[in-house]
MIRODREN-218559 format. One record per residue (C-alpha): x, y, z. Coordinates in steps of 0.2 Angstrom, whole numbers, plus 5000, padded with zeros to 4 digits. Each point is the difference from the previous one (the first is absolute). Last residue first. Layout:
<rs>
XYZ...
</rs>
This chain:
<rs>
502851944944498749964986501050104987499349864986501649964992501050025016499049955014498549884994500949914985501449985011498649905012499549914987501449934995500549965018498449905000500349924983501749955005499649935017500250065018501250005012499850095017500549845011501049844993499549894988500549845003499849854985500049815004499049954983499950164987498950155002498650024984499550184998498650034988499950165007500050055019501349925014500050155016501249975012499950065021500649875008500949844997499349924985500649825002499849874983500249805005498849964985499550114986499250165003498950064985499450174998498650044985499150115013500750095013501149955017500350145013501249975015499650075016500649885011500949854991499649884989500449825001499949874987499949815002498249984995500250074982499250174997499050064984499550165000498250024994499250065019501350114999500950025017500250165014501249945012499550055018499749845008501449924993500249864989500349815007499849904983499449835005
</rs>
């Protein structure tokens, strides 16, 4: 069984194997899949079709491509600071 935090916010379309852990405050969107063994500390946030491989930790405050993508799009492009 998965043990995920009570404060992580997860898609109800992510896919998660039973192995993983997940971290308070971590943010899971749609099209995510979580292979087997993965640990999300704290604080990471997994959007896009993002697929993390078998025995992979991510530490705290990262985030995926599409997200930081976003996020420039947002501040310098857009002027949203």
């Amino acid at each position: 069984m998965s043990k995920i935090h009570p404060t992580a916010i997860i898609s109800p379309d992510a896919k998660i194997d039973k192995s993983v852990t997940i971290g308070p405050f971590c943010c899971i969107g749609n099209n995510v899949k979580l292979n087997k063994n993965v640990q999300l500390l704290s604080n990471v946030i997994v959007e896009g079709h993002t697929v993390v491989g078998e025995g992979t930790r991510i530490f705290p405050f990262r985030m995926s491509w599409l997200l930081r993508i976003m996020l420039y799009v947002l501040t310098v492009v857009k002027g949203f600071c």
